[in-house]
C-alpha positions as CSV (number, residue, x, y, z in Angstrom):
1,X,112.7,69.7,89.5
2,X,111.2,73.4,89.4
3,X,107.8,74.5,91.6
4,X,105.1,74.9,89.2
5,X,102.8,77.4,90.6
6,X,98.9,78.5,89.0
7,X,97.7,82.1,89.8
8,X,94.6,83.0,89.1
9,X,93.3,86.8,88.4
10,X,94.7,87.5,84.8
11,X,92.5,90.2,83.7
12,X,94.5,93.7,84.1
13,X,92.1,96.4,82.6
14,X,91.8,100.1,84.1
15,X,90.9,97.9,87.4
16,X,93.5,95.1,87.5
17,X,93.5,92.0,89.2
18,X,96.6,90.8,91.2
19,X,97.2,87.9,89.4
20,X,99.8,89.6,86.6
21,X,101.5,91.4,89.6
22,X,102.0,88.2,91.6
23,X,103.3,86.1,88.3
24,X,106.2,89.1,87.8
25,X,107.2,88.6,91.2
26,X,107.4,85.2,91.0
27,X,109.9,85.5,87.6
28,X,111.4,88.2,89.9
29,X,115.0,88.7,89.3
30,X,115.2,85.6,87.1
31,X,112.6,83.4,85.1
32,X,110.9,81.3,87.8
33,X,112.6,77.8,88.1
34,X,109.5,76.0,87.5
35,X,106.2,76.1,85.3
36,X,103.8,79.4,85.7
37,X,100.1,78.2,84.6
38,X,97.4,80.9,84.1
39,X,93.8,79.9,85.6
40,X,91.4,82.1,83.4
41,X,87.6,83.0,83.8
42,X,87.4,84.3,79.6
43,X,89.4,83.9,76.6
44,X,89.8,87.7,76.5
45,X,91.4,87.8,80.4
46,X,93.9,90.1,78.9
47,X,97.4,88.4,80.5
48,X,96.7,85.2,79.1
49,X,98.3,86.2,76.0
50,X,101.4,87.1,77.7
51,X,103.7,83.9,77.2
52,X,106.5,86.3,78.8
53,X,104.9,85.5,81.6
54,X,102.9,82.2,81.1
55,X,103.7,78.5,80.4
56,X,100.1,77.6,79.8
57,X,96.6,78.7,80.2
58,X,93.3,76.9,81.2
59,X,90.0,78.0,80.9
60,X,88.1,77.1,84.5
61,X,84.5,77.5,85.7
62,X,83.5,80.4,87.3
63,X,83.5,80.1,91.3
64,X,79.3,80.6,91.0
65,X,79.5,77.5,89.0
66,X,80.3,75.3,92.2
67,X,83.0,73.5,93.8
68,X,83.2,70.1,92.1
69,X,83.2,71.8,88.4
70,X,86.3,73.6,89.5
71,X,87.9,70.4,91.4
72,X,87.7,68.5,88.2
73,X,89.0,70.9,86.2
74,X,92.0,71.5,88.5
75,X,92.4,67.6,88.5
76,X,92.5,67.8,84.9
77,X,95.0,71.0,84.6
78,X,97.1,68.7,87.2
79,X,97.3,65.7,85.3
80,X,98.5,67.5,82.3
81,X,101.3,70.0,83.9
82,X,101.7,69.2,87.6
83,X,100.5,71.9,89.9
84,X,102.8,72.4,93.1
85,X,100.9,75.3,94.2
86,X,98.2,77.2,93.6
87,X,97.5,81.0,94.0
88,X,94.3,82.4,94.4
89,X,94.4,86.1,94.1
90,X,90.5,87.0,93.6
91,X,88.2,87.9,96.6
92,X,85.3,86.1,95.2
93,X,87.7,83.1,94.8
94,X,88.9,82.4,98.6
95,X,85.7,80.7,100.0
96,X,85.7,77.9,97.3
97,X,89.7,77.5,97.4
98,X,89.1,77.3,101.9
99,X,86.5,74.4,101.3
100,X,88.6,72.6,98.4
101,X,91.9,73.4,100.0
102,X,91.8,69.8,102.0
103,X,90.9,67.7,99.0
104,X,93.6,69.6,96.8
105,X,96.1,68.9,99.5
106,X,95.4,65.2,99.3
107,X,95.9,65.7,95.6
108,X,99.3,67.2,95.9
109,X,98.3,71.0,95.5
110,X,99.1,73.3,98.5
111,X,98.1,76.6,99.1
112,X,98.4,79.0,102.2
113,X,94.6,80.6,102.8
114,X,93.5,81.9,105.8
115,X,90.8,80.2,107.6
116,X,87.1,80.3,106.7
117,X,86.1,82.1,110.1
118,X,89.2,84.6,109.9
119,X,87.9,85.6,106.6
120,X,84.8,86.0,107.5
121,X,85.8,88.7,110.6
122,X,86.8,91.3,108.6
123,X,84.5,91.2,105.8
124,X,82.8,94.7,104.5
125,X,79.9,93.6,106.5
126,X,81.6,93.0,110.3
127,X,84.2,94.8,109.7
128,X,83.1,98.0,111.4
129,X,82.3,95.2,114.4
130,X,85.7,94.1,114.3
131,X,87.2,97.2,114.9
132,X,85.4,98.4,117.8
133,X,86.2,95.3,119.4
134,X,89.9,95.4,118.9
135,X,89.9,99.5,119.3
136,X,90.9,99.9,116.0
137,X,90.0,103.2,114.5
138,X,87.5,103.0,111.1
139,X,85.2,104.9,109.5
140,X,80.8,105.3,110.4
141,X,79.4,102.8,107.9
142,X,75.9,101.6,108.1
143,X,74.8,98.3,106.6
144,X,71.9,98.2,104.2
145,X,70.0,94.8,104.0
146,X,66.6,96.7,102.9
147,X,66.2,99.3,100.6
148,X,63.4,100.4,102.9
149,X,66.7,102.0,104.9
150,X,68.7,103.4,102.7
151,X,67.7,107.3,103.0
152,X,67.6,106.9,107.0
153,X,71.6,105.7,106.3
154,X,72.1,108.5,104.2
155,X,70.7,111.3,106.0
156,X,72.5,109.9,109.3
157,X,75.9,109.6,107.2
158,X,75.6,113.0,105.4
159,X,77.4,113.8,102.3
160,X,79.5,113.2,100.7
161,X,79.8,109.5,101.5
162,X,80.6,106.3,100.0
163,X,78.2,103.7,98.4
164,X,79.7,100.6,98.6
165,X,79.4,96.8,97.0
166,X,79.7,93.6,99.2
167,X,82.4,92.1,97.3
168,X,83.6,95.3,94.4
169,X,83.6,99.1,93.6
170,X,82.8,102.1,95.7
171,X,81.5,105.1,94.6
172,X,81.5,108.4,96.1
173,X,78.5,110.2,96.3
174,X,77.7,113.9,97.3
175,X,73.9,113.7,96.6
176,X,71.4,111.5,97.2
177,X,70.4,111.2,93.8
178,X,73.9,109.7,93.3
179,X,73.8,107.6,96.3
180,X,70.4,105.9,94.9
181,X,72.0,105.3,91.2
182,X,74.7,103.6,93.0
183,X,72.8,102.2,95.4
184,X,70.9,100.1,92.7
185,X,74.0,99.9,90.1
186,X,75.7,97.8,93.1
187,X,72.4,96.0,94.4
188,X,72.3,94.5,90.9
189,X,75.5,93.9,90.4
190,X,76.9,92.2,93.6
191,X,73.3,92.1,95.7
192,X,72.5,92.8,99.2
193,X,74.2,94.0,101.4
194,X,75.3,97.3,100.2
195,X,77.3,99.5,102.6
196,X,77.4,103.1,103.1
197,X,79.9,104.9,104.7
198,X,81.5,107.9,105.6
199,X,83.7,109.9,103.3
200,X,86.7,110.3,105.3
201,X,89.0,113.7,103.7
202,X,93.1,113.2,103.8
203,X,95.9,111.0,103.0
204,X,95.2,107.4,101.3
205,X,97.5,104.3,102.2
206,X,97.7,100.7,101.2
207,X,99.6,97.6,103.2
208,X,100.3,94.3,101.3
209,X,101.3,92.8,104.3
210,X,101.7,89.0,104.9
211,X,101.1,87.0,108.0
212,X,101.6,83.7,109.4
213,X,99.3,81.1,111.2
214,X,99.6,83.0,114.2
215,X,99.6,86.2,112.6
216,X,102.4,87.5,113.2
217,X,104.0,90.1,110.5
218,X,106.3,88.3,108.4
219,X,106.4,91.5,105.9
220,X,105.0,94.6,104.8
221,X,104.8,96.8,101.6
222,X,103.6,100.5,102.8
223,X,102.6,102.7,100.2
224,X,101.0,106.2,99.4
225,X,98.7,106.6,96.2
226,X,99.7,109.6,93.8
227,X,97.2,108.7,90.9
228,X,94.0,107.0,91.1
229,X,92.3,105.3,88.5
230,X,88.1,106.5,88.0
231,X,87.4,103.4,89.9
232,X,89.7,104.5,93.2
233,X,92.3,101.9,91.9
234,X,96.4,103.3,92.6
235,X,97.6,104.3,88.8
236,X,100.6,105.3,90.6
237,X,101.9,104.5,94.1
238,X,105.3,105.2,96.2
239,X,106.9,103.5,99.6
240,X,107.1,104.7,101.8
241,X,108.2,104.0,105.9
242,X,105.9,104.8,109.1
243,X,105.7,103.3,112.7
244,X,102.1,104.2,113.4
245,X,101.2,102.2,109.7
246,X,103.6,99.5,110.8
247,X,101.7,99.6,114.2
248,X,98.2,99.4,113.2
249,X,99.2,96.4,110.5
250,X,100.7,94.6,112.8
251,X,97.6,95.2,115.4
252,X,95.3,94.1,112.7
253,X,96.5,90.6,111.6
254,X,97.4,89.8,115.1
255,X,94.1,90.9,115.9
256,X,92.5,88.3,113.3
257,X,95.4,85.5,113.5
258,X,95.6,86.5,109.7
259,X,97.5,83.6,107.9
260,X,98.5,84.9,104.1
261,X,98.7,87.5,102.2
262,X,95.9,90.7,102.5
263,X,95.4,94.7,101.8
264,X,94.9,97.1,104.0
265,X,93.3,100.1,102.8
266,X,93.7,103.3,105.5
267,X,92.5,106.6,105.5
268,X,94.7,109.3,107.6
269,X,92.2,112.3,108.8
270,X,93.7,115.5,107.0
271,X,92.7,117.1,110.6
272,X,92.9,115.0,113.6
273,X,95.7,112.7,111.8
274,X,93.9,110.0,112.8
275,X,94.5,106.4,110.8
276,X,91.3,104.5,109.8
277,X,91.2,101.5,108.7
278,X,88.4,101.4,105.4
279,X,88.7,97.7,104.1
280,X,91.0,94.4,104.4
281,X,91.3,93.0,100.9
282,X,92.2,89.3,101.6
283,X,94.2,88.6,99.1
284,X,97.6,90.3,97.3
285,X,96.8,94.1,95.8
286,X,97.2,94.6,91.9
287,X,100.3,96.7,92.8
288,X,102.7,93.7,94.7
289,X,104.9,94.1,92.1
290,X,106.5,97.6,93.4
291,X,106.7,95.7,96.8
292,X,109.3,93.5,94.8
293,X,110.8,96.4,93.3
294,X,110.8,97.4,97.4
295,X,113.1,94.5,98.2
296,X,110.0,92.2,99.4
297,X,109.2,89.2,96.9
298,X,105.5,88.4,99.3
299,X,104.3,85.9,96.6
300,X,108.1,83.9,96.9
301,X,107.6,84.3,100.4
302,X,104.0,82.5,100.0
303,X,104.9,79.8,98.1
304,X,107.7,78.7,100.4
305,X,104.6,79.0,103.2
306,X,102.2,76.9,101.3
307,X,104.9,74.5,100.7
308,X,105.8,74.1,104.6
309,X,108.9,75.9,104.7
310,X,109.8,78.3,107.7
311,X,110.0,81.8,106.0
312,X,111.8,84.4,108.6
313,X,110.3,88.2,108.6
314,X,111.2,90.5,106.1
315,X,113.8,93.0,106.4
316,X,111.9,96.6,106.1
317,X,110.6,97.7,102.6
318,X,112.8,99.9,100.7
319,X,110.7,103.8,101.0
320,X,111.3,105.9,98.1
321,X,109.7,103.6,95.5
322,X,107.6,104.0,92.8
323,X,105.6,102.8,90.0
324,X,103.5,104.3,87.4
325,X,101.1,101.7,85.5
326,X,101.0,102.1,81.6
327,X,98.8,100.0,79.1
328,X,100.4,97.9,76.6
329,X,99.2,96.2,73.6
330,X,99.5,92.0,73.5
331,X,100.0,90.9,70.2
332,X,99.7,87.4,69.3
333,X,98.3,85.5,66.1
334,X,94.3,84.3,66.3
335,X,95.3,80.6,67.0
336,X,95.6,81.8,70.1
337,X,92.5,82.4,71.0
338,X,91.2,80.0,68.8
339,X,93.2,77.1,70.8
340,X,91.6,79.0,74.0
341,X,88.3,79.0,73.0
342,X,87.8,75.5,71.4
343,X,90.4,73.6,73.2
344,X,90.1,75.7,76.6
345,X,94.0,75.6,77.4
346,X,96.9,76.9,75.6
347,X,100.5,76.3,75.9
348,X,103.1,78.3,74.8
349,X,106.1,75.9,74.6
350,X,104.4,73.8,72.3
351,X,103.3,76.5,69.9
């Protein structure tokens, strides 16, 4: 009998989630041996329509619409198609899945999250505390709980600098007229706190790096971003191999007793060559996919985790790899989103 697996994340727009990515790993070389079922926010989450890649879809609550909503739709979703495990790939998401992660376990759905407390360490908020307490290089960033402080922050930053959301988007700002439209764009959108930090000028790297429950490195993607998107998002990406990024990856989950799959986003100073670490994403990046194209399947490898099964480390990621993301058009008839919208679920075999 195959694994059936749910991901979550399906909407891939100019700033994609991961959960397309992680499902293309999954059917990575071969269609997945098993059931792939789509957890969507909004009938017009663009990758539900992709029955390439789907078995079915459901419709489920948003996380702000609390934990039981979510548990009883899940229970539903796993009376009708069996879920083995479940993927979160959504920031926002990880809190609810930590505190329903017991109760879905009883209900035979395992995961492999990271506990509450580890999350909570290297948040955008403590994450500047974190570092200096593990000597880990990162950025000035001041912490705005009260607008009343914001020009202080920005005068003590100085330009240009980043305005950052709690949860989403950055933007970089090299006057303070910007930094206040952000400022408030982000206050409304994702509330207080918002961070500001320094701009940091040089190389960009990403890490989708895995870890176990004692966070030790069980693999790593390396990569360096040729395109960005408007939103800072990698449009195009290559592998790439380096001991002092291996180093500092492998100092950072240790550090945190990371247990799953997380982003590390790192700065290299163009001058004093310095790495910085800016953010750890906890979850996989939109891009995993080219870390399968890099001979490391990270989503294979955390389903065999969430199902208790000893996973060895990874050989090295091939360097030299690229990928360049393109849009493509979905075209399906209107039942679709007809059966999505009234029914909430769709399911391709039965269409």
């Amino acid at each position: 009998m195959g694994i059936n697996v749910a991901v979550t994340g399906l909407h891939a727009t100019d700033n994609p989630a991961p959960g397309i990515g992680v499902i293309r790993c999954l059917h990575h070389p071969r269609k997945w041996n098993g059931e792939i079922i789509g957890l969507a926010y909004d009938v017009y989450d663009t990758g539900v329509y992709d029955r390439d890649l789907l078995d079915h879809t459901y419709l489920v609550p948003y996380p702000n619409q609390g934990s039981e909503q979510i548990f009883q739709r899940l229970m539903y979703v796993h009376e009708q198609v069996r879920i083995d495990v479940l993927i979160p790939t959504l920031d926002s998401e990880l809190l609810l899945y930590q505190k329903l992660e017991p109760r879905l376990k009883a209900a035979g759905i395992s995961a492999y999250l990271p506990p509450e407390d580890v999350v909570k360490k290297r948040a955008k908020t403590r994450l500047v505390e974190f570092c200096h307490i593990h000597g880990i290089p990162t950025p000035a960033t001041i912490i705005i709980n009260d607008p009343s402080n914001l020009d202080k922050a920005l005068a003590d930053i100085g330009y240009p600098l980043f305005v950052k959301g709690m949860f989403y988007e950055a933007y970089r700002c090299q006057t303070r007229d910007e930094a206040l439209k952000s400022f408030e764009k982000l206050r409304l959108q994702w509330g207080l706190p918002v961070l500001i930090q320094q701009s940091i000028t040089g190389e960009e790297f990403d890490v989708c790096a895995l870890g176990d429950r004692d966070g030790e490195l069980l693999g790593a993607v390396p990569i360096r971003k040729l395109r960005l998107t408007d939103k800072g998002k990698a449009w195009a990406a290559i592998t790439l191999r380096n001991p002092r990024l291996d180093e500092l990856t492998k100092k950072t989950l240790k550090a945190l007793s990371w247990s799953g799959p997380c982003e590390l986003e790192i700065m290299q100073d163009s001058r004093s060559k310095e790495l910085l670490l800016i953010e750890i994403n906890p979850r996989f990046p939109s891009w995993i996919f080219l870390g399968t194209g890099a001979s490391q399947n990270l989503p294979k490898a955390v389903v065999n985790l969430a199902l208790g099964k000893r996973v060895k480390p990874l050989p090295p990621a091939k360097s030299g790899v690229t990928f360049v993301r393109h849009a493509t058009d979905l075209v399906c008839p209107l039942e679709y989103i007809e059966n999505l919208t009234v029914q909430g679920e769709l399911h391709y075999p039965h269409l």
